[in-house]
C-alpha positions, 0 to 999 in steps of 0.5 A: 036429419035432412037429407037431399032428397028432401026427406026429413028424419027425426031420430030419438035417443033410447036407453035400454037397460042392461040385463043378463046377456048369456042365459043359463045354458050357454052359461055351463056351456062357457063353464065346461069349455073353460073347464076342460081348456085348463085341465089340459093346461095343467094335467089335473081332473077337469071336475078340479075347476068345474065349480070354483069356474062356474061361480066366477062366470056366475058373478060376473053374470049378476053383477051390473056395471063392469064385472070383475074377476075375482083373482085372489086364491085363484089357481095359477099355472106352472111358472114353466107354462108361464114362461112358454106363453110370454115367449109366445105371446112376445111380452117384454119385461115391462108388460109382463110385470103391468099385467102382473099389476093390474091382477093383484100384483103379489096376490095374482096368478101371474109369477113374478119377473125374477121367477119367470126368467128363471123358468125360461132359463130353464126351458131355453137349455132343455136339449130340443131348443139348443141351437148351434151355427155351422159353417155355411152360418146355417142356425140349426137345432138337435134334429132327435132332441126336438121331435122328443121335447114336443112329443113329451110336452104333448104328453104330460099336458094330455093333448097326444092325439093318436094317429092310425093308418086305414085299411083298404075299407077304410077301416082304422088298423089297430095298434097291436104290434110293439115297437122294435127298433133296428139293432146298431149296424143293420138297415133301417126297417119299416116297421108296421102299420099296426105300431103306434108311431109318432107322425113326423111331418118335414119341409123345405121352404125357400123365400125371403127378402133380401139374400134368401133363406131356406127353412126346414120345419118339422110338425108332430102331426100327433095333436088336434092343431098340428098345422098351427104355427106355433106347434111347428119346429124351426129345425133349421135356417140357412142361406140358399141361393138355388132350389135345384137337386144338387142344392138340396143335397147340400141343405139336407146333408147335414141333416141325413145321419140324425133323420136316420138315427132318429128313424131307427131308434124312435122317439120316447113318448110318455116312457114308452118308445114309439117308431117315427113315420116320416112324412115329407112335405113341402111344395112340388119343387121341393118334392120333386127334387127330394125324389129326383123327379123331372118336376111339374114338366115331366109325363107324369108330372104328379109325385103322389099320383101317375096321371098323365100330365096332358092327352095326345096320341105319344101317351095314348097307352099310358092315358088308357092305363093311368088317365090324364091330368086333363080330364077332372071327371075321369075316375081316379087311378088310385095313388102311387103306392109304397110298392112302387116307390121301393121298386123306383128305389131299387132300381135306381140303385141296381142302374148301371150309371155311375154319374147319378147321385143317390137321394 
């Protein structure tokens, strides 16, 4: 090889042979990993596919060339499961059955095409996944039925993760207190913290190309990867052209009657029933205009905490009691706490002001 600065290079081709590129170690490692992935696939005991996945790996270990996977008299997944991972994984019919092919046709793991329509036929008429179009053309989904359908699957397939609430030492506050839902009638009551519940995050986003869409998501926050896209929930999708208070009580409208009855009688988690923590979520437009708040201009333009938003002499008091947006080095002043929002509510309520609209 010649280049232009006149050095000249001369390169030579070397063959290395192929030999044992994973040591045993990182060998069980992949072993247990894979191990314990389908055990929580199929519910079953890991040590049920500890050898037959470590004699697998170990084949295509020694073997040279291109290893294969022996696939006949492997265990396969539910035809309910598979159907779920063809919808995730957006295969068609045609290469559904071409993968089905290429692992041993019959022989495979993979069911066959009439089975898998009539597992997804199945999944599709399960109540959490009905969906119904109202009025405005506004695609919406059972709001109780949905939360319920994830929570169970999370349940039978043994990825529930339990969420607990911290103490003023940070410690975690244990689940001692059973769940009593409100009687029919009555207000909705919060129940305690020390109650097993099931965490239920929703939020409004608005965006899109063209005539923009609102879109309510609702995320079980009770399992490892609750911000993952696919464990998400499109409760619903509906046409918006403004973002301000008086339209958000028209995309949440529909929705208020089933979020109460849901919060009063809970959600059934492996036959037991648990309380529903609701958390809202969302960007500060949306939150601010859920809680009536003035938004990003107001004094205190933060719904979470009560900094002031920028120093000067108007706030001085206000700066010496809760501290300013403008100054990161300060201590914080704490968040706001559930007190004073019940306290904002009730007076919001008691105010003497006809022409305000309750959230």
């Amino acid at each position: 090889m010649a280049f232009k600065n006149g050095v000249n290079r001369t390169y030579v081709w070397v063959r290395n042979g192929r030999g044992k590129t994973v040591s045993d170690r990182h060998l069980r490692r992949r072993a247990e990993a894979l191990t314990g992935l389908q055990a929580r696939i199929t519910g079953n005991r890991a040590s049920t596919y500890a050898s037959a996945h470590a004699r697998i790996l170990w084949q295509a270990q020694e073997s040279r060339g291109s290893s294969v996977v022996p696939v006949c008299g492997a265990g396969s997944l539910p035809a309910r499961l598979q159907a779920l991972l063809a919808a995730r994984c957006n295969f068609s019919g045609a290469q559904w059955s071409q993968l089905r092919e290429a692992f041993g046709g019959r022989h495979s793991c993979f069911s066959s095409l009439e089975t898998l329509w009539g597992a997804a036929a199945v999944v599709a008429n399960e109540p959490g996944r009905q969906v119904r179009t109202d009025e405005r053309g506004a695609h919406l989904v059972e709001f109780h039925s949905a939360p319920e359908s994830v929570a169970e699957g999370l349940w039978s397939s043994n990825q529930w993760v339990d969420r607990f609430f911290r103490d003023g030492a940070g410690a975690k506050i244990a689940h001692t207190t059973a769940f009593v839902h409100t009687a029919l009638g009555e207000p909705y009551t919060l129940h305690a913290d020390s109650t097993p519940d099931l965490h239920l995050c929703v939020g409004l986003d608005k965006g899109g190309r063209g005539t923009p869409t609102a879109k309510l998501v609702a995320t079980v926050a009770n399992q490892a990867c609750p911000q993952s896209r696919p464990n998400s929930i499109l409760m619903s999708t509906m046409p918006c052209i403004a973002n301000d208070n008086a339209a958000l009580h028209e995309m949440i409208g529909p929705w208020v009657v089933d979020l109460e009855r849901t919060l009063k009688r809970g959600v059934v988690v492996g036959s037991t029933r648990r309380p529903v923590k609701l958390i809202w979520t969302g960007d500060l437009s949306f939150l601010s205009a859920l809680v009536c708040h003035s938004g990003a201009t107001a004094r205190f333009p933060c719904v979470f905490c009560p900094a002031v938003i920028r120093p000067g002499p108007l706030h001085a008091e206000l700066i010496a009691k809760y501290g300013t947006l403008q100054r990161p080095g300060a201590p914080l002043t704490g968040l706001r706490t559930r007190q004073q929002f019940l306290n904002a509510m009730m007076a919001y309520r008691t105010c003497d002001n006809d022409s305000l609209t309750l959230p």
